[in-house]
Biopython code that builds the backbone (N, CA, C, O; Angstrom):
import numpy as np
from Bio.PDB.StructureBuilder import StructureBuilder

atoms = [
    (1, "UNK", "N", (209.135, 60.864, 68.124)),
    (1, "UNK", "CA", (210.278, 61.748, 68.126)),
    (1, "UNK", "C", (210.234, 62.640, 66.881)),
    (1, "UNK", "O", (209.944, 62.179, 65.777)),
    (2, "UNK", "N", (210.568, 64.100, 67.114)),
    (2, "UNK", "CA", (210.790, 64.888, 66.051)),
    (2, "UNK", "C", (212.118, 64.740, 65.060)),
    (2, "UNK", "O", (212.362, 65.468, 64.098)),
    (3, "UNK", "N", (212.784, 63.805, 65.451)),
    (3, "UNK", "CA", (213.782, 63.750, 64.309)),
    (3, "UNK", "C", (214.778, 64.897, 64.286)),
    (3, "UNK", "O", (215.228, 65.071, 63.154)),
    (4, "UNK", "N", (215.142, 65.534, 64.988)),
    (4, "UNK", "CA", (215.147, 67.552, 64.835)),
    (4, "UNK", "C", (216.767, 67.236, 65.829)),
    (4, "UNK", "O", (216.789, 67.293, 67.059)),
    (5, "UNK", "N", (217.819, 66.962, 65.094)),
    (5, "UNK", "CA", (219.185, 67.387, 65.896)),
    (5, "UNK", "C", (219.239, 68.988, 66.526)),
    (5, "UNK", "O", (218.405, 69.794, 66.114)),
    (6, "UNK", "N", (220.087, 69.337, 67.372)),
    (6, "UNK", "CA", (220.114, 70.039, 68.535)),
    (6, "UNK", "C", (220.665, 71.538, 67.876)),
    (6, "UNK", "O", (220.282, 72.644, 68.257)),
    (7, "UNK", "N", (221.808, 71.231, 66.632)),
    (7, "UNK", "CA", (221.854, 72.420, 65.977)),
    (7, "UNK", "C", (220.529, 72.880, 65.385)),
    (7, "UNK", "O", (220.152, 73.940, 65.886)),
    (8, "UNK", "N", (219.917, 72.501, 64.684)),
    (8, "UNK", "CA", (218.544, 72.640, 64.160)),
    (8, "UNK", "C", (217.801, 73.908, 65.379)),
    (8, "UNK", "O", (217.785, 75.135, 65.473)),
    (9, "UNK", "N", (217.322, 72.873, 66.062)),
    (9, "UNK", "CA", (216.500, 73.624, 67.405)),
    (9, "UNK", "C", (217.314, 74.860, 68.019)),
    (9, "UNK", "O", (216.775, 75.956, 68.176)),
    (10, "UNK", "N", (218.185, 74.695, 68.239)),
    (10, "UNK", "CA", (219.028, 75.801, 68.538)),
    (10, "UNK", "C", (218.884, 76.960, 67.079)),
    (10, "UNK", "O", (218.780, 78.071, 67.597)),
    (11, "UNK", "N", (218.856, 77.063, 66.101)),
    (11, "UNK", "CA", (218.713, 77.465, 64.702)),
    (11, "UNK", "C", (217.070, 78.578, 65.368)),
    (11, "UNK", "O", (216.894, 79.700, 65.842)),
    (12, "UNK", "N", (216.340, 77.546, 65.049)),
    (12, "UNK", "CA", (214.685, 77.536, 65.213)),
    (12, "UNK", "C", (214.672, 78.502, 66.795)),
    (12, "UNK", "O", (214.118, 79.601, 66.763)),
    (13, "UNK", "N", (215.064, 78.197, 67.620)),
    (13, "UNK", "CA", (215.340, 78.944, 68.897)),
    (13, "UNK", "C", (215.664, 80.676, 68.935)),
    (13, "UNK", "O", (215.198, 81.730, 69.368)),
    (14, "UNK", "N", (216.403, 80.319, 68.430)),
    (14, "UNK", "CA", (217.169, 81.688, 67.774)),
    (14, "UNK", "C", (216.798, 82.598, 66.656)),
    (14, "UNK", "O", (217.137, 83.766, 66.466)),
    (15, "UNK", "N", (215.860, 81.641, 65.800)),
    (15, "UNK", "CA", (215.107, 82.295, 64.849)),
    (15, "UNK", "C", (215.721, 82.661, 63.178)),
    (15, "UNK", "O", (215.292, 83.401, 62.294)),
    (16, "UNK", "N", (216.766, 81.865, 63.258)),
    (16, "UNK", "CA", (217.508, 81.512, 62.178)),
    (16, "UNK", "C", (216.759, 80.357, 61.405)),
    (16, "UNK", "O", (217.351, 79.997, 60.388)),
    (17, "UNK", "N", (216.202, 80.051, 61.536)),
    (17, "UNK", "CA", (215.573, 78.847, 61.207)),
    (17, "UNK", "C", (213.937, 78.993, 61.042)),
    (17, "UNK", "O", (213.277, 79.500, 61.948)),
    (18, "UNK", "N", (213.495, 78.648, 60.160)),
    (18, "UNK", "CA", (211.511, 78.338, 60.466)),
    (18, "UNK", "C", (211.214, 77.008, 59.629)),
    (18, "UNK", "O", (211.304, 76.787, 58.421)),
    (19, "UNK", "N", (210.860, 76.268, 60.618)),
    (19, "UNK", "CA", (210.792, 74.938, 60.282)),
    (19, "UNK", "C", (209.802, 74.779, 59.195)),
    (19, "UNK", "O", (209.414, 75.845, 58.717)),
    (20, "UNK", "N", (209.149, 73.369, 58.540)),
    (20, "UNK", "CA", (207.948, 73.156, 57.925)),
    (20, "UNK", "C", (207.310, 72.943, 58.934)),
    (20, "UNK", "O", (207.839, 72.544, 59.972)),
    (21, "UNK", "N", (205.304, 73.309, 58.724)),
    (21, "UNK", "CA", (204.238, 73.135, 59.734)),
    (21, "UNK", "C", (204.506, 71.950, 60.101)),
    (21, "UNK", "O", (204.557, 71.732, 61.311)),
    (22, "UNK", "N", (204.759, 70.816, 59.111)),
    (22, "UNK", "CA", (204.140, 69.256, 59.389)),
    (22, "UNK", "C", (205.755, 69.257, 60.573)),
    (22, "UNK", "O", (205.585, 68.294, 61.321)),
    (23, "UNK", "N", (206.583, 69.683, 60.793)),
    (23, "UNK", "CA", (207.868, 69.715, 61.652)),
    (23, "UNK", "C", (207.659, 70.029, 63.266)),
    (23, "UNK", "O", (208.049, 69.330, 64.201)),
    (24, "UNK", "N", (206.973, 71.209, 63.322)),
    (24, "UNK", "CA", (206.265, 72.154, 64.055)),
    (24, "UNK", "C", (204.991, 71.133, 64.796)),
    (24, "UNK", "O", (204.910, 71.075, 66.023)),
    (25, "UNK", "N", (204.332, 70.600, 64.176)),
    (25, "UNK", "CA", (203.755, 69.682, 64.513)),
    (25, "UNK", "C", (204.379, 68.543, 65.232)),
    (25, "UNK", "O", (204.025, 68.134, 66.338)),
    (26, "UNK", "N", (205.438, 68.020, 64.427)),
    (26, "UNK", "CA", (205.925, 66.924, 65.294)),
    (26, "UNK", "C", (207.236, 67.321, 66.613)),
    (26, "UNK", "O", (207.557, 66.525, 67.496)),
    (27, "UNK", "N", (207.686, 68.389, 66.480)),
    (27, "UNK", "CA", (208.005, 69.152, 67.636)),
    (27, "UNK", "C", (207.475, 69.192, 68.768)),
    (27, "UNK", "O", (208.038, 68.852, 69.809)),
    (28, "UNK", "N", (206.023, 69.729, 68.641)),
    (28, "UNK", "CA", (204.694, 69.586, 69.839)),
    (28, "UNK", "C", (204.992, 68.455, 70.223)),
    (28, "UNK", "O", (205.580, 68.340, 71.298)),
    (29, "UNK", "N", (204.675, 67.346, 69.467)),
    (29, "UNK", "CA", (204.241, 65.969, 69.316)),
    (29, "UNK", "C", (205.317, 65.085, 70.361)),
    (29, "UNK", "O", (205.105, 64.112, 71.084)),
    (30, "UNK", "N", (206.585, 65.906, 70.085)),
    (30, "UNK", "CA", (207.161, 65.000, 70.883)),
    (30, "UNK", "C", (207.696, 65.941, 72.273)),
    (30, "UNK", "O", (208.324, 65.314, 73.126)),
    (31, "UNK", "N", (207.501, 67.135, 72.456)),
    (31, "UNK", "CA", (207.699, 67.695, 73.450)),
    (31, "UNK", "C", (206.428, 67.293, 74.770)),
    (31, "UNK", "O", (206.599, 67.198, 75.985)),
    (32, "UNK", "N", (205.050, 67.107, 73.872)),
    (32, "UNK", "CA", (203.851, 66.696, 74.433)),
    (32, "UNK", "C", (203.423, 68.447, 74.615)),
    (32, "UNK", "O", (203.277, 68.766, 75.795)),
    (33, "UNK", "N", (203.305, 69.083, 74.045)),
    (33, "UNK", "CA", (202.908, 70.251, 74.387)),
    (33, "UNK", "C", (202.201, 71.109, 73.179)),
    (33, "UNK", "O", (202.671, 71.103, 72.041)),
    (34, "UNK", "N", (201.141, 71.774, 73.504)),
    (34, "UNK", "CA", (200.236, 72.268, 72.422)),
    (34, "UNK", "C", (200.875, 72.780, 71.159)),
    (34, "UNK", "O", (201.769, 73.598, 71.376)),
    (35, "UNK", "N", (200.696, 72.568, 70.186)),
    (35, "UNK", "CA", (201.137, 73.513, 68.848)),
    (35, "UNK", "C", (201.440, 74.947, 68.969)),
    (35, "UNK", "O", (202.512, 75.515, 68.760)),
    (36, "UNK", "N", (200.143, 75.504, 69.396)),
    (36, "UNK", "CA", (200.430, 77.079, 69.746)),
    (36, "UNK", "C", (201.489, 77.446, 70.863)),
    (36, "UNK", "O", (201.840, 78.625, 70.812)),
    (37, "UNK", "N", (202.039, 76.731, 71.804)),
    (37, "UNK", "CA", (202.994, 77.057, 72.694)),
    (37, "UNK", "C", (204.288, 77.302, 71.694)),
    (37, "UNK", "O", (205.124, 78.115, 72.088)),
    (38, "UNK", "N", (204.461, 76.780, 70.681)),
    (38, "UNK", "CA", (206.000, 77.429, 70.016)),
    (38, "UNK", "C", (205.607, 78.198, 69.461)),
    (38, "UNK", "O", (206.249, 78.242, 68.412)),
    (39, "UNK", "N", (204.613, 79.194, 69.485)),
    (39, "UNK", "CA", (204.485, 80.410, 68.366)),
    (39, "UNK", "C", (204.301, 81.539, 69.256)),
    (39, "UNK", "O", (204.085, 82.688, 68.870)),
    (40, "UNK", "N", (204.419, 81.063, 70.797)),
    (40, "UNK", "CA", (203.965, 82.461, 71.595)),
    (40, "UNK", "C", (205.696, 83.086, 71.614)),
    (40, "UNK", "O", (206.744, 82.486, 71.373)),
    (41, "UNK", "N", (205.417, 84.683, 72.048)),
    (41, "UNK", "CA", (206.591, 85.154, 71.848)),
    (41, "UNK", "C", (207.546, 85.214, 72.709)),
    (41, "UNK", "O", (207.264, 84.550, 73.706)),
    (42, "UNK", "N", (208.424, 85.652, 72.760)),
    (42, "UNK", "CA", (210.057, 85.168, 74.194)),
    (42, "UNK", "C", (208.930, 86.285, 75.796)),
    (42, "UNK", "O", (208.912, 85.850, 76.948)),
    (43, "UNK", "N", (208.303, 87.403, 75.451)),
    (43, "UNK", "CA", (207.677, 87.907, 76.295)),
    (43, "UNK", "C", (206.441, 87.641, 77.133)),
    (43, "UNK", "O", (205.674, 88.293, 77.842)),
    (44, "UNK", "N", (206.589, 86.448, 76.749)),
    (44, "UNK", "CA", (204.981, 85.453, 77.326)),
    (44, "UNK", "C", (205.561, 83.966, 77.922)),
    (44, "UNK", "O", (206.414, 83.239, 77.412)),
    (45, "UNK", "N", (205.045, 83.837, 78.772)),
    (45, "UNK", "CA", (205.258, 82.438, 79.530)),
    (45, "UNK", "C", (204.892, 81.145, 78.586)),
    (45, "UNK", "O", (203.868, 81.160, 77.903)),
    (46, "UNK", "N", (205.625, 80.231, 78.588)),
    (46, "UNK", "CA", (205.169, 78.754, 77.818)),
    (46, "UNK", "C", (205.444, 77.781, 78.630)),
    (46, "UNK", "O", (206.598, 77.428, 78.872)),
    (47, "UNK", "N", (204.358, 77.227, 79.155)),
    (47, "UNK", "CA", (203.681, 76.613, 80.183)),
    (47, "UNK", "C", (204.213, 74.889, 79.824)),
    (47, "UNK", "O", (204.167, 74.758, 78.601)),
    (48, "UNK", "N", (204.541, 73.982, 80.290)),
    (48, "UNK", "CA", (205.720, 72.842, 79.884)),
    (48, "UNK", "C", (205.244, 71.630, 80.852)),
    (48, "UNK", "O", (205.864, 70.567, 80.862)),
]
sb = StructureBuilder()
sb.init_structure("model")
sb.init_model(0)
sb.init_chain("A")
sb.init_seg("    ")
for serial, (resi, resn, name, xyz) in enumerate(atoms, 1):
    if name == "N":
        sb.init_residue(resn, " ", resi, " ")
    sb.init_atom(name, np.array(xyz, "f"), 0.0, 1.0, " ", f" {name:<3s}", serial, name[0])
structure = sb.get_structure()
């Protein structure tokens, strides 16, 4: 688990927020989904 309450992500979502890498990492980690999928932009598909 990323540890990451819902205001947070919502923050990070919105772009109010930029997490630490090692965060970003465990984000993936617990979504199960590649690293590079949270860095593509709102105009590109992210595949889940």
């Amino acid at each position: 688990m990323a540890d990451v309450d819902r205001k947070t992500i919502n923050r990070i979502e919105n772009g109010m927020y930029s997490p630490h890498l090692d965060k970003v990492f465990q984000i993936a980690d617990a979504l199960a989904i590649p690293t590079r999928d949270l860095f593509k932009t709102s105009n590109t598909s992210i595949h889940r």
